[in-house]
C-alpha positions, 0 to 999 in steps of 0.5 A: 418071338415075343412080338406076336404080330412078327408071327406067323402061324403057317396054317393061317397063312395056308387059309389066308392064301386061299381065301386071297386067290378069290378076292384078287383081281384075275389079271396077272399082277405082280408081288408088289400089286399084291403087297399093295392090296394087302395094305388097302384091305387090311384082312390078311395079316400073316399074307401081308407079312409073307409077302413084305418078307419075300419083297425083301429077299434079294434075287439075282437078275441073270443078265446083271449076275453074268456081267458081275462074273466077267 
């Protein structure tokens, strides 16, 4: 990719993440909380863009996949 910033190098991504479990707060939140924690302290640039990538990938809810199949 020529587009460094669409890079991620999944070593940062490994220290980032670890280093992002001590800066965020203990209660439970979800992936967009997380995603908007990111956004408002700009330090973890390759967790941020994992986490826009993982809230972009369609998940199935259950009960609407059953009623979909009958």
């Amino acid at each position: 990719m020529k587009d460094k910033q669409s890079d991620i190098d999944a070593n940062d991504l490994f220290v980032e993440l670890k280093f992002l479990q001590n800066f965020m707060p203990k209660e439970n939140i979800g992936p967009v909380e997380i995603l908007n924690f990111l956004k408002r302290h700009d330090c973890f640039p390759n967790a941020s863009i994992a986490y826009r990538v993982l809230l972009t990938i369609p998940v199935p809810v259950s009960s609407a996949y059953r009623i979909f199949l009958n």
